[in-house]
C-alpha positions as CSV (number, residue, x, y, z in Angstrom):
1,X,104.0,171.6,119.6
2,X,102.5,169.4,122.5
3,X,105.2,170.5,125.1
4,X,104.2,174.5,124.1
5,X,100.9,173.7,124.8
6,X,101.5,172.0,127.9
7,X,103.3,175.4,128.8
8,X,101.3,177.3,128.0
9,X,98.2,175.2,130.2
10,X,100.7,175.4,133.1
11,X,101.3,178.8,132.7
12,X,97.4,180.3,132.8
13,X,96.9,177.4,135.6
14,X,99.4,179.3,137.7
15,X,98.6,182.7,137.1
16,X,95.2,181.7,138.2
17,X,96.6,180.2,141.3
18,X,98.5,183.0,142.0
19,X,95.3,185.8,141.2
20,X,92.8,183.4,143.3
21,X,95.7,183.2,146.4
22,X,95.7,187.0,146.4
23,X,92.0,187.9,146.3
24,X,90.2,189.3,148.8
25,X,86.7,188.2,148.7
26,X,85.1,186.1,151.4
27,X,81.9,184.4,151.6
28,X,79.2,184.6,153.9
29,X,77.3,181.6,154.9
30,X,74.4,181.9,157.3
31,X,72.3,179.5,158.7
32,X,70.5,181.3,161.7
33,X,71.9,181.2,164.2
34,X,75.1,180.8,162.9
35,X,77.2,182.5,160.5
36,X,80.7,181.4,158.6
37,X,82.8,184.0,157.2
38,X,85.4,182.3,155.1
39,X,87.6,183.8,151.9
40,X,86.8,182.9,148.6
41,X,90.5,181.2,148.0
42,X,89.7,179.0,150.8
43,X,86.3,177.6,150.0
44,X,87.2,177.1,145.5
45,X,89.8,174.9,147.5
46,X,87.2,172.8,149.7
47,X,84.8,172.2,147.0
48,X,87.8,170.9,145.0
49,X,88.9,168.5,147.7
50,X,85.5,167.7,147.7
51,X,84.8,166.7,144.4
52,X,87.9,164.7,144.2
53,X,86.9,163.1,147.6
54,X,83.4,162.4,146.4
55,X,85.1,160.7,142.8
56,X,87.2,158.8,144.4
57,X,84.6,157.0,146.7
58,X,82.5,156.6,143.1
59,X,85.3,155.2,141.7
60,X,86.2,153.1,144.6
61,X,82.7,151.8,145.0
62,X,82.3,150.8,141.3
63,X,85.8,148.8,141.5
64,X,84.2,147.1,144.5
65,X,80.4,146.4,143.0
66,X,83.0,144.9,139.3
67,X,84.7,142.6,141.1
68,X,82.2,139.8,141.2
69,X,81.8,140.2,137.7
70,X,85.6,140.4,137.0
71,X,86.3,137.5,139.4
72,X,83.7,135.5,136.9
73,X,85.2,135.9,133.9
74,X,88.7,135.4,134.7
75,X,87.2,131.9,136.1
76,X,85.8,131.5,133.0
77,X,89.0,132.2,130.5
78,X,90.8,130.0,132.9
79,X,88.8,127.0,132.4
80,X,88.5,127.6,128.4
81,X,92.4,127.8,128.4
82,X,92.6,124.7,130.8
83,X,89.6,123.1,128.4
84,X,91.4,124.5,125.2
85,X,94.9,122.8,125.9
86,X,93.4,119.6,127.1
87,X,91.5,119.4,123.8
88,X,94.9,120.0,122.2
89,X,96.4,117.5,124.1
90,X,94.0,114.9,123.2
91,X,94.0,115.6,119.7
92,X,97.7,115.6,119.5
93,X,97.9,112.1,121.3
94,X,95.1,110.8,119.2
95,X,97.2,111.3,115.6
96,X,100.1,110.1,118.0
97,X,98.8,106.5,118.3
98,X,98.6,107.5,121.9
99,X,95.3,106.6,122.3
100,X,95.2,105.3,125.9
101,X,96.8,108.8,127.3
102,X,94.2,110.6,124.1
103,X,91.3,108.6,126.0
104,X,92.2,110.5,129.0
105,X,93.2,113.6,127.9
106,X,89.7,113.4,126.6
107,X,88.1,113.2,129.7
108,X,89.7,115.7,131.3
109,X,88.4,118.0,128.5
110,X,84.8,116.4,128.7
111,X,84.8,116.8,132.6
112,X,85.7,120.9,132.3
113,X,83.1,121.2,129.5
114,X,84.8,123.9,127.1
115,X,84.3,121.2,124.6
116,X,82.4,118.4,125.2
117,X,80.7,117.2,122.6
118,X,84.1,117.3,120.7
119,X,85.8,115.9,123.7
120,X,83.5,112.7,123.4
121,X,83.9,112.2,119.8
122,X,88.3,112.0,120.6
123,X,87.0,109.7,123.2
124,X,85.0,107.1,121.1
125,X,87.4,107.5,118.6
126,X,90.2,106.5,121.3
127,X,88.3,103.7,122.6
128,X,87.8,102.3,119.6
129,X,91.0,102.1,118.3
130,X,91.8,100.3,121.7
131,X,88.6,98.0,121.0
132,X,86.9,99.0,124.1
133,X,83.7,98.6,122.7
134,X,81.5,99.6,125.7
135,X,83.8,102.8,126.5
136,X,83.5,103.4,123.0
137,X,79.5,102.8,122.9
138,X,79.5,105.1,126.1
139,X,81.2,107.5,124.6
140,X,79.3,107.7,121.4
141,X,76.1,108.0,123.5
142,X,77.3,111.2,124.9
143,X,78.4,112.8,121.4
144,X,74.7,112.4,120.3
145,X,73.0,114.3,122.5
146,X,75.1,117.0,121.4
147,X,74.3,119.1,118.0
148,X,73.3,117.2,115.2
149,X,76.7,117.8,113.5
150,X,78.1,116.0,116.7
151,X,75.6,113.0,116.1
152,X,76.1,112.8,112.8
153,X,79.9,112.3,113.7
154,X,79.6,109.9,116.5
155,X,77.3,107.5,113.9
156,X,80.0,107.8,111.5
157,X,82.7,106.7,114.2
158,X,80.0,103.7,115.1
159,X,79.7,102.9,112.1
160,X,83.5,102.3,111.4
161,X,83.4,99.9,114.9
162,X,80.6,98.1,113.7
163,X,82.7,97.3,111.0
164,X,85.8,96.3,112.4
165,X,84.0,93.9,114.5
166,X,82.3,92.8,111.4
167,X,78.6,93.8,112.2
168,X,77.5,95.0,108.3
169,X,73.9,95.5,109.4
170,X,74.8,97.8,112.5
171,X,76.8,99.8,110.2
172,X,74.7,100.5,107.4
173,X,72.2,101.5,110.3
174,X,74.8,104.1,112.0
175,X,75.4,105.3,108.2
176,X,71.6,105.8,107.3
177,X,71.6,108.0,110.9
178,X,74.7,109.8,109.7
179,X,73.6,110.4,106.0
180,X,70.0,111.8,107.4
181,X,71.5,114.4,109.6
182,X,74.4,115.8,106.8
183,X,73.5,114.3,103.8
184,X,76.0,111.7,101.4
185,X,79.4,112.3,101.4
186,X,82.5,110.2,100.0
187,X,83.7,109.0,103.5
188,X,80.3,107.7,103.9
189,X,79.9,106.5,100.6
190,X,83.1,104.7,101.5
191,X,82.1,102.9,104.5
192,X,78.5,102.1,102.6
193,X,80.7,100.2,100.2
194,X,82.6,98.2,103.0
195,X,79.2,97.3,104.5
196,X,77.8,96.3,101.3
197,X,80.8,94.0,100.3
198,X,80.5,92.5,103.8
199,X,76.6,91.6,103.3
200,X,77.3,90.7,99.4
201,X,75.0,93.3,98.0
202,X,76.3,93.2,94.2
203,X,74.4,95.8,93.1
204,X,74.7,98.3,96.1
205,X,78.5,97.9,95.6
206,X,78.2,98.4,92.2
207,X,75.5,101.8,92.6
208,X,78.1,103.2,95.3
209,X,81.0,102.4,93.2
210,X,79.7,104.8,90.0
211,X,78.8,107.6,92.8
212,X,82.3,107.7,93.7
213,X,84.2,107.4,90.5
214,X,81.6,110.2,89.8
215,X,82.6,112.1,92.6
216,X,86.5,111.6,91.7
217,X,86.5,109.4,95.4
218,X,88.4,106.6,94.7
219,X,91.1,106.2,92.0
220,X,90.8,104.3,88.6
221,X,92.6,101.2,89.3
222,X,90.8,100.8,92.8
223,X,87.4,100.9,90.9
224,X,88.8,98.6,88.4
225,X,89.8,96.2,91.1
226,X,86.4,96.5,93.2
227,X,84.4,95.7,90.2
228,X,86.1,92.7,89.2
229,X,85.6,91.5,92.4
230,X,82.3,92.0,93.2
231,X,81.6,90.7,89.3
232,X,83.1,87.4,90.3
233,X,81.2,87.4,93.7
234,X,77.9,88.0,91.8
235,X,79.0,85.2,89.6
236,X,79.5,83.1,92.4
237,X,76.6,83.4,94.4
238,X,74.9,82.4,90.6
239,X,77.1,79.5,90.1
240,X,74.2,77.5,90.7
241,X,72.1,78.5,88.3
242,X,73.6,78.9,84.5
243,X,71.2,80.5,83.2
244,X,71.5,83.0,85.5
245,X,75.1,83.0,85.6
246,X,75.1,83.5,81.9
247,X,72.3,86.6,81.6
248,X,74.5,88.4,83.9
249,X,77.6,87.7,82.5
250,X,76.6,89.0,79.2
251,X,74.2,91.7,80.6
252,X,77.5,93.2,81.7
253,X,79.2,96.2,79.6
254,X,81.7,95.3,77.2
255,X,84.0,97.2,78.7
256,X,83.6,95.4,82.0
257,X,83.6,91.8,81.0
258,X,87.5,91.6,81.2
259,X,89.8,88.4,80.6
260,X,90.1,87.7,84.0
261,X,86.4,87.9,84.7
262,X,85.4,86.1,81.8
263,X,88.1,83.2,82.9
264,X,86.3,83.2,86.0
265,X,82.6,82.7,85.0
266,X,84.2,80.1,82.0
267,X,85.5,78.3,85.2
268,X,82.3,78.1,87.3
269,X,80.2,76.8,83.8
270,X,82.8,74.2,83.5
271,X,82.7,73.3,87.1
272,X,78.8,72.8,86.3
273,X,78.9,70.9,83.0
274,X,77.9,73.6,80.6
275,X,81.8,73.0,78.4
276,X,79.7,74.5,75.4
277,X,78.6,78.1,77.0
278,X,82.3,78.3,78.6
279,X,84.1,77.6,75.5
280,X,82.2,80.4,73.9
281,X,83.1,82.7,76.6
282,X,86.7,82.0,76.6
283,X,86.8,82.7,72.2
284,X,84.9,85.4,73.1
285,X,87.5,86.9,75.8
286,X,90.7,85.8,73.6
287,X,89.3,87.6,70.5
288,X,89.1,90.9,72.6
289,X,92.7,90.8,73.6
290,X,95.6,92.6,71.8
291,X,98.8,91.2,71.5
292,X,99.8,89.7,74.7
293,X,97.5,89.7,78.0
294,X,97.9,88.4,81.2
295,X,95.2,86.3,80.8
296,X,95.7,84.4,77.7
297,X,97.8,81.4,79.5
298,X,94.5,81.0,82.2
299,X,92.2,81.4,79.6
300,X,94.1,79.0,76.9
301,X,94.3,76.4,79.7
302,X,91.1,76.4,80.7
303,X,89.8,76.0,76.8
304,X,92.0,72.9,76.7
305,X,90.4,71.5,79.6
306,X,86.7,72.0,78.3
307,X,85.2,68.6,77.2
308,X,83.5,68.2,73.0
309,X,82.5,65.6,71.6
310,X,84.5,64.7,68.7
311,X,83.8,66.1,65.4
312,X,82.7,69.3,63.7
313,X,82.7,71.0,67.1
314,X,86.3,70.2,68.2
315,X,87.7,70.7,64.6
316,X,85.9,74.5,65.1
317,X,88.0,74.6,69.1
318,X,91.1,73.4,67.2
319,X,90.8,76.3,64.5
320,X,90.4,78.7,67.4
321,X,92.9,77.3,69.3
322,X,95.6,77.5,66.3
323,X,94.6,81.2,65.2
324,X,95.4,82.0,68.8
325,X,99.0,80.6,68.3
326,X,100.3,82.7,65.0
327,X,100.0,85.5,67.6
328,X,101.2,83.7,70.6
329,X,103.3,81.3,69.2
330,X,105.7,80.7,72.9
331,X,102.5,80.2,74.8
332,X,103.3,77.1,76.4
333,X,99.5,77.0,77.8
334,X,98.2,77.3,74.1
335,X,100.4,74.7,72.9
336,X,99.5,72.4,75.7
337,X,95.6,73.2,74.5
338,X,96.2,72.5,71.2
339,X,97.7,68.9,72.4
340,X,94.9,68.2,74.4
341,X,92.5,69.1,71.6
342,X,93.9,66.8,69.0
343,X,94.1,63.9,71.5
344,X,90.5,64.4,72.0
345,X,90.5,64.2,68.2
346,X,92.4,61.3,67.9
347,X,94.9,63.6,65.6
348,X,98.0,61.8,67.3
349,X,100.5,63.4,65.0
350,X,99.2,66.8,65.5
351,X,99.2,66.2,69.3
352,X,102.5,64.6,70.2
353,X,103.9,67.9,67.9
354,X,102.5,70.0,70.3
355,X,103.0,69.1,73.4
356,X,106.9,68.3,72.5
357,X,106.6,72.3,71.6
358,X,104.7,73.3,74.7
359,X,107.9,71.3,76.7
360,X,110.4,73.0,74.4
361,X,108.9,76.9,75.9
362,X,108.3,75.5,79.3
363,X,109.1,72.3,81.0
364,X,105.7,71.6,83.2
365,X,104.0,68.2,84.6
366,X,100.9,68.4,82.8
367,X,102.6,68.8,79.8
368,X,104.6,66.0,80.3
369,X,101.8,63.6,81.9
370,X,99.9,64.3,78.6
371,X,102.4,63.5,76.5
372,X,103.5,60.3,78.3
373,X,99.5,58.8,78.4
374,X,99.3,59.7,74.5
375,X,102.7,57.9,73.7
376,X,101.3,54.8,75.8
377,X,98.3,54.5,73.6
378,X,100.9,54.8,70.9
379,X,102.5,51.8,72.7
380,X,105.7,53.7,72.9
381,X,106.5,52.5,76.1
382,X,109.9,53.1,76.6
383,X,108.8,57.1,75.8
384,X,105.8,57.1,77.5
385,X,107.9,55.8,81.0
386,X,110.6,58.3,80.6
387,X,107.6,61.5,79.9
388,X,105.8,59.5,83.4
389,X,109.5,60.0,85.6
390,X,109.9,63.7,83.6
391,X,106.2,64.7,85.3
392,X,106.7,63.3,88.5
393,X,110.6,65.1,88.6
394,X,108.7,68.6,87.7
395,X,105.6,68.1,89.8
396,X,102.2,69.5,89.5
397,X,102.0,72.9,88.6
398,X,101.5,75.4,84.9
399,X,103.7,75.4,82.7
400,X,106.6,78.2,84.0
């Protein structure tokens, strides 16, 4: 259907042609005192050739007066393309570990300026991992007098250095600059948390640590393993004070006072004389178990170790002690307890019964250096040498 039209366009454009070649009119121009005579064809012709004359030179002048412009923005895709595959570069040598040739790739894209605020960040971020700590402060500087998105980057990347290089107090400063200009987030929260471990702030471990189980930014176990920790740290930096050490011991949760935790403070009150207020932490701890724990050996060895003055209050330790072993009755720890109990009670019998059972589960030199002192007060000598020889043949060491 086109080419018919075509056809026909061409056809009436001839046949015009044609009529206007064969006409016989002519124009009259006077301008006294002259006079043209031309024909009509003729002069339809020259104002054709004029108008295309005169369109061309518009057309020509207008490419002419564009080409500044034109020239501009091809220099300007040019150096976003040249700025756009150095950013590439450097951010593909960065996750490479190449961070010497991601440092310069950098600043080649910082130089062209396409993207330099995220140019400096690849830089610091470079530098640091290549501990140039001025080129990283340097670079850093530059990223904050970019957006505040930028800034609140580069503090975040300052933050991590200060870290590394073990300066708490500069990071928690770079993180209070970060979390002002975009608000809390886990990654922060994160680094908070290293900080606050660093500069043993119990209780801001313990506040960040519930924001991010909260927040589903750190896995159970992890949180498990953090709290324990910091726990035992707080109980440490209490250790000398037992009163203290005790309210915050039992201020804790339930849930939180674990074996291992309660071993630890039971330690630290025995270390410091208070046998009475660690034994009750360690029944307390063994009565929370079920079935077998990890624990119990630490825990039944330490309660053997606790000092009582004979009577009423041992016979109660013993009791504990021997409820313990109808449920672990191959706990070589426990038995070894029990031993040291009844020597402690002057129950000889009852003592030399259990320690030979604590050997029978598991040879160990304590074991055996028990048993040989308690057969020399006996005066079983001949015993008492051999059980001497046994524990220096083991060594020192548990029961294994």
């Amino acid at each position: 259907m086109r080419s018919l039209i075509w056809f026909v366009v061409l056809v009436v454009l001839a046949v015009a042609a044609s009529l206007l070649a064969h006409n016989d009119g002519v124009v009259l121009l006077a301008l006294p005192p002259w006079r043209v005579e031309i024909s009509l064809t003729f002069l339809i012709v020259l104002l054709l050739l004029a108008f295309a004359l005169t369109h061309g030179l518009a057309r020509a002048m207008d490419f002419a007066l564009a080409l500044p412009a034109q020239a501009h923005t091809y220099r300007q895709k040019h150096v976003q393309a040249e700025g756009q595959a150095a950013m590439e570069n450097a951010i593909r040598l960065l996750f490479a570990g190449r961070y010497g040739h991601a440092l310069r790739a950098a600043e080649n894209a910082w130089r062209i300026g396409q993207f330099a605020a995220t140019a400096a960040l690849i830089a610091a971020r470079a530098a640091q991992r290549m501990r140039k700590t001025e080129d990283a402060a340097l670079w850093l500087e530059r990223a904050k007098a970019a957006d505040v998105e930028t800034a609140a980057a580069a503090h975040m990347i300052g933050a991590e250095t200060a870290l590394e290089m073990g300066d708490e107090q500069a990071a928690l400063a770079h993180l209070q600059e970060a979390q002002r200009r975009q608000g809390r987030h886990i990654a922060a929260l994160r680094l908070e948390m290293r900080a606050r471990q660093g500069t043993g702030d119990v209780e801001g471990v313990l506040r960040l640590l519930r924001q991010l189980e909260k927040r589903g930014g750190m896995s159970a176990e992890a949180a498990r393993e953090i709290r324990r920790k910091t726990h035992q740290q707080a109980l440490a930096q209490r250790q000398s004070n037992t009163g203290e050490l005790l309210a915050y011991f039992h201020a804790l949760p339930k849930k939180e006072r674990t074996p291992r935790l309660a071993e630890s403070a039971a330690r630290k009150l025995h270390h410091a004389g208070e046998d009475e207020a660690a034994a009750e932490i360690v029944e307390d701890a063994i009565a929370e178990l079920r079935d077998a724990d990890d624990a119990l050996p630490d825990l039944t060895e330490l309660y053997g170790q606790l000092t009582a003055t004979p009577g009423r209050a041992l016979t109660a330790r013993i009791a504990h002690a021997e409820a313990w072993l109808a449920a672990h009755p191959q706990d070589a720890h426990l038995l070894l307890a029990l031993g040291r109990l009844c020597i402690r009670q002057q129950l000889w019998g009852k003592a030399r019964n259990y320690l030979e059972a604590s050997l029978s589960v598991a040879a160990s030199h304590e074991a055996h250096f028990t048993l040989a002192c308690l057969l020399d007060t006996l005066e079983e000598t001949d015993a008492a040498n051999r059980h001497f020889r046994l524990a220096a043949s083991v060594g020192e060491g548990a029961p294994s």
